[in-house]
Every structure is written in C-alpha cells, then in structure tokens.
C-alpha positions as CSV (number, residue, x, y, z in Angstrom):
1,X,10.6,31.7,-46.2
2,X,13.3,30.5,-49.0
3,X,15.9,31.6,-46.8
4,X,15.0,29.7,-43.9
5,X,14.5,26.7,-46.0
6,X,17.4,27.2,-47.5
7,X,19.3,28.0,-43.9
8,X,18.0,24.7,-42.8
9,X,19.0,22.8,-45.5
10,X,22.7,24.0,-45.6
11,X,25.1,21.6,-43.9
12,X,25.6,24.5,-40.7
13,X,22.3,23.7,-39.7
14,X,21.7,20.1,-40.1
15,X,17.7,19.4,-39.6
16,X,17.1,17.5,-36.2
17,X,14.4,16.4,-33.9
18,X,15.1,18.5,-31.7
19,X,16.1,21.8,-33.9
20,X,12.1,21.0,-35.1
21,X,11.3,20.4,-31.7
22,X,12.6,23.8,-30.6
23,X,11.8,26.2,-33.3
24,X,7.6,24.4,-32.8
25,X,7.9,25.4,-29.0
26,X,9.0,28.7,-29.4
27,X,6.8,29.4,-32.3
28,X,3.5,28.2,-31.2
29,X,2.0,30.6,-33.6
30,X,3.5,28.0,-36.2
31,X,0.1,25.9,-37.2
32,X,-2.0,29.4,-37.1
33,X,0.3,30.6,-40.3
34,X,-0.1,27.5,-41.9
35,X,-3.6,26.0,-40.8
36,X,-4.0,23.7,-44.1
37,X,-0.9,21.5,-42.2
38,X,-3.5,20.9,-39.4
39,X,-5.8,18.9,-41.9
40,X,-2.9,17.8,-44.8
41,X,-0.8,15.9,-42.1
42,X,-1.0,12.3,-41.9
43,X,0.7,10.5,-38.9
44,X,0.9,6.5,-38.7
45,X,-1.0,5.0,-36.3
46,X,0.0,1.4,-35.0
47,X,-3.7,0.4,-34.5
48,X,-5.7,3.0,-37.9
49,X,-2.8,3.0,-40.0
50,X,-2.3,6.6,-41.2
51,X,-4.5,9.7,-39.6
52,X,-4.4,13.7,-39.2
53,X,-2.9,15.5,-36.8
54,X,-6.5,16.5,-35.3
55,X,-6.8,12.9,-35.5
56,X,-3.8,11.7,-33.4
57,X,-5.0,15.0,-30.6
58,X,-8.7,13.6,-30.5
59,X,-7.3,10.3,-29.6
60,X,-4.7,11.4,-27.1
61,X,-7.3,12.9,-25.9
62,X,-9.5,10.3,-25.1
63,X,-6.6,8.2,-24.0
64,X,-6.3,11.2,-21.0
65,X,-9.8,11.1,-20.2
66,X,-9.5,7.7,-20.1
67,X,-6.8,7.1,-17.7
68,X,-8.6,10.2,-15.7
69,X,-11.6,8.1,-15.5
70,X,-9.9,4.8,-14.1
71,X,-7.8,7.2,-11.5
72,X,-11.2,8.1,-10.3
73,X,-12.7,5.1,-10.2
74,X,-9.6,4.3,-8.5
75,X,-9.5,6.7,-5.7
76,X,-13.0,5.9,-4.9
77,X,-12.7,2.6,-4.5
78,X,-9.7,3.5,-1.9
79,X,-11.8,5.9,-0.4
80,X,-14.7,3.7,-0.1
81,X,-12.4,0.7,1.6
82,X,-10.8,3.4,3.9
83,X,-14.4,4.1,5.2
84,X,-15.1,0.5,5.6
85,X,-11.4,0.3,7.7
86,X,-12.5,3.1,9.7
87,X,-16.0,1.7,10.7
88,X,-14.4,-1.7,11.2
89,X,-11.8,0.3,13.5
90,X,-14.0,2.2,15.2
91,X,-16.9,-0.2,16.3
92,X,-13.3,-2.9,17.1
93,X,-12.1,0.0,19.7
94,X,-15.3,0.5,21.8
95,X,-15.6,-3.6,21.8
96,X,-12.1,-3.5,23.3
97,X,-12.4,-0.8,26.1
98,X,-15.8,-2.6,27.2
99,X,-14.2,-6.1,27.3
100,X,-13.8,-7.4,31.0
101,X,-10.7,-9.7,30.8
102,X,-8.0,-10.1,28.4
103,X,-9.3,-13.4,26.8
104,X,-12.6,-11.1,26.0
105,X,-9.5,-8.5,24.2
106,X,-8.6,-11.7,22.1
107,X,-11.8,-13.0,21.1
108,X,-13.0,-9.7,19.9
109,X,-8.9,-9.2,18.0
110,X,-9.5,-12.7,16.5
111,X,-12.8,-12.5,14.8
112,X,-12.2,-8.7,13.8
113,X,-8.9,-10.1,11.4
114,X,-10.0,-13.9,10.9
115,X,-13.8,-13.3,10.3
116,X,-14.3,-9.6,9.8
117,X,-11.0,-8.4,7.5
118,X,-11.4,-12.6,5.8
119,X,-7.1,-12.9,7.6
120,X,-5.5,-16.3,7.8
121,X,-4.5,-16.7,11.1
122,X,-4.3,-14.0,14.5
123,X,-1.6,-14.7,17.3
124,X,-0.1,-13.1,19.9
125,X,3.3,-13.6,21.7
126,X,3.7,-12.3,25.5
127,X,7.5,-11.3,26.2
128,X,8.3,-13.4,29.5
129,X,10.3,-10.7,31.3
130,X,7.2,-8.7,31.1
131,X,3.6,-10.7,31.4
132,X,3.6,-14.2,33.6
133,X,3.4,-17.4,31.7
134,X,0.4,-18.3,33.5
135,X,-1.3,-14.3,32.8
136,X,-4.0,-15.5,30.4
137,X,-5.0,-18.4,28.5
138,X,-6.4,-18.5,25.0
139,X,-6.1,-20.3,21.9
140,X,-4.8,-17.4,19.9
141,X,-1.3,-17.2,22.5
142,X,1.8,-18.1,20.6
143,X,3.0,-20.8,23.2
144,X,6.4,-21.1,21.9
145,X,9.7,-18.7,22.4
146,X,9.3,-15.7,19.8
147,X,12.3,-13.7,21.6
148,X,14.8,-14.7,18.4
149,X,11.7,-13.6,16.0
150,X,10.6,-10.2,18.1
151,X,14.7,-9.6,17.9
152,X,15.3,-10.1,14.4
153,X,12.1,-8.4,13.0
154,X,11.2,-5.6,15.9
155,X,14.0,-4.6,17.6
156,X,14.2,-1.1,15.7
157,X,10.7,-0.9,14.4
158,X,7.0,-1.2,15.2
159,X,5.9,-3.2,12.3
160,X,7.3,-5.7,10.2
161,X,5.6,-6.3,6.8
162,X,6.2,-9.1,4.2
163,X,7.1,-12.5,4.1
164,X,8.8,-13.9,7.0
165,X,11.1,-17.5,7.2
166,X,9.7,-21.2,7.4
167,X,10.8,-21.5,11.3
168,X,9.6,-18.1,12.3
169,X,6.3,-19.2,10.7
170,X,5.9,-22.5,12.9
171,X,7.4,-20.7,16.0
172,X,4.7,-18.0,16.0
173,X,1.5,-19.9,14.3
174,X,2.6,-23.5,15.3
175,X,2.5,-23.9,11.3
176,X,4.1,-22.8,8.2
177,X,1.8,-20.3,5.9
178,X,2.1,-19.0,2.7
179,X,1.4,-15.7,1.6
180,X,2.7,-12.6,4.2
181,X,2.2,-11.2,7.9
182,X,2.4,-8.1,9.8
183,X,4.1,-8.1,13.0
184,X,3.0,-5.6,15.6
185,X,5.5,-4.8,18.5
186,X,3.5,-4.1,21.8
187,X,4.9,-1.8,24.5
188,X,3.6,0.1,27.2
189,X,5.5,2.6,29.6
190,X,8.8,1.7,27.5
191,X,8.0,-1.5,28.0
192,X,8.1,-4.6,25.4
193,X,5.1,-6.7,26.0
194,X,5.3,-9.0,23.0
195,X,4.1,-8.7,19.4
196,X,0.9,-9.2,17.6
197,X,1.4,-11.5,14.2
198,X,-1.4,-11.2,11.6
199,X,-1.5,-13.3,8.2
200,X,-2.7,-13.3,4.8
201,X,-3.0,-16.2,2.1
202,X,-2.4,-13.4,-0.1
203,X,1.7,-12.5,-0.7
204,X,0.7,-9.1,-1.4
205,X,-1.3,-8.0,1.3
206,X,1.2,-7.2,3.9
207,X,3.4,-4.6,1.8
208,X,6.1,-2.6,3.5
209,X,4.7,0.3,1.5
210,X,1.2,0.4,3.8
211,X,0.1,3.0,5.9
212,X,0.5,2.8,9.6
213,X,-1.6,5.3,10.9
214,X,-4.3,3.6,12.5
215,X,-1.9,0.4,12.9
216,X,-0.2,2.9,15.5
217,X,-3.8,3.8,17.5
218,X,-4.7,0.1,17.5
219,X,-0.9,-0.9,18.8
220,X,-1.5,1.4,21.6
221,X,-4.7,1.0,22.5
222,X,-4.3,-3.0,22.7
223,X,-1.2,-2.8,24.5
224,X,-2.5,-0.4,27.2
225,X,-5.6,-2.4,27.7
226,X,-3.8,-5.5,27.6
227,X,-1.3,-4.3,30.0
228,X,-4.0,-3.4,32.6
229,X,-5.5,-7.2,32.3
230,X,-2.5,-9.3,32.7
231,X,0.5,-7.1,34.2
C-alpha cells in the first residue's frame, strides 16, 4: 500500500480525476477493502451542506425515482389524451361517411376542431382547376385565392405546421390570428383538391415535431368523401 502511495505521489504519476476515476472503475472491489470510507466520507452538498457517501447514493436515489415517477405520470397522461384522440377520431369518421352532402362533411369538420378539440378557427380552400366555384357553399370555405399559400407551404408536403405570415392569415381565415395552424393538403386520384387550415390561440400547438399518423387517415378519408360530393 506504501508503494502505491508513494507511486502516486511521485511526479511520473501525477494524481488526476480521471487516474482516480479509472483505478475506482476497474477496482470495484475498492470500498469492500476499505468499508469504514463508506461511512468516514463527507461530500458537500449545495442544499445539507456536508453528508456521507451513503448519504449522497440515498439521495441520488430518490432524485431517480423521482424523475421515474414524473416520466410515468407523464406517459400516462399521453396515453390517456391519445385515447381521447382516438375516440374523438373514430366516432368523427363514421359521422363523415353517413353525411349526405358536402356541407353536412363541413358542419361535422367544424364543430369536431372548433367545439370538440376547443381550435380557433376551421377552413377549407377548394383548388379551382379541380372543384367548381359554385360546388358547395358554407361558411367554413376560404373564399379568397390560397393558390400562392397552397404553393409556398404544400407543394412538397402534406402538412405544414407552425406559424404562418400576416397575409396568408387574412387570405385563408379572412383575419389575422395569433398563435399557429396546421395546413392539410387534400388530393385524390393524384389530384390537388385544396387544403384544410386549422388554428390554435396557442403558438405551441401546431409543432412540426407532431405525429401524423392519423392526420394521414383523416386527409384521406375527407378528401375522398369530399371528392365524391362536389367533383
């Protein structure tokens, strides 16, 4: 033992972090030869001041469980908003295939994202090359020309998440809202029929990072049933 000490403390083998470090890792025997430094060594603690090692481990300890605990909690509360989603989705669907015109597809689209998910504002824009002008009338049709917006944001994707700019805002909702949208490109047979534009007072809501699986049955689904109402 005096010849280690005395190994370490000669200037070849200056003592380091990480020369401690390394000789602890591959000696994890270490604290079984010398239990009394279990209970002799203090540590300083920020929030106790000075404890033992056993001490500092119980405490790390309890931080893990901790954070274990609030991952939980955590997951289940996605879990538990997923099912709600999926409900919400499924009894949305069957309302949509039973619906006998395409003002009956909006009615049921508006108050599932304005009343049902608590959403800003619900629109939809038709693409004029595909669906006549004079195909459907409802309150939630974007009215003015989107072509510039459905280019910018959708040419090379099906969604667009985020914020979006002052005069896209008025040209799809007629009005400029804070917080972010989704826009959801709608196309049939290869076909572009227009987009669907969904808001949220909250900035956050609308996060490129989302999941789009059931986004991409719903986008289907509505432009297939819209397509056999108006085209």
């Amino acid at each position: 033992m005096n010849e280690v000490q005395e190994s370490i403390n000669s200037d070849e083998i200056p003592l380091t972090d990480e020369l401690v470090l390394t000789y602890l890792q591959d000696n994890p025997e270490f604290f079984n030869r010398n239990p009394e430094l279990v209970t002799s060594l203090r540590l300083n603690d920020i929030q106790r001041g000075t404890v033992s090692l056993v001490e500092r481990q119980q405490q790390q300890l309890r931080q893990k469980v901790h954070n274990l605990e609030d991952e939980i909690t955590q997951l289940m509360s996605v879990a538990n908003h997923n099912e709600e989603l999926f409900i919400l989705y499924s009894d949305l669907y069957l309302r949509l295939i039973d619906s006998q015109s395409a003002e009956e597809i909006l009615d049921c689209l508006h108050q599932a994202t304005t009343e049902l998910l608590s959403l800003s504002a619900f629109k939809l824009w038709l693409n004029p090359s595909a669906v006549s002008s004079d195909a459907i009338k409802h309150d939630c049709i974007s009215a003015n020309d989107c072509a510039g917006v459905m280019q910018n944001r959708l040419t090379n994707e099906d969604y667009y998440f985020g914020r979006i700019q002052a005069t896209e805002q008025d040209l799809i909702f007629s009005n400029q809202c804070s917080g972010s949208v989704v826009l959801i490109k709608l196309e049939h047979n290869q076909q572009d029929l227009g987009f669907l534009a969904i808001s949220s007072k909250d900035a956050q809501h609308f996060d490129p990072r989302m999941d789009t699986l059931l986004l991409s049955q719903f986008k289907r689904l509505v432009a297939k049933l819209l397509h056999q109402h108006i085209c």
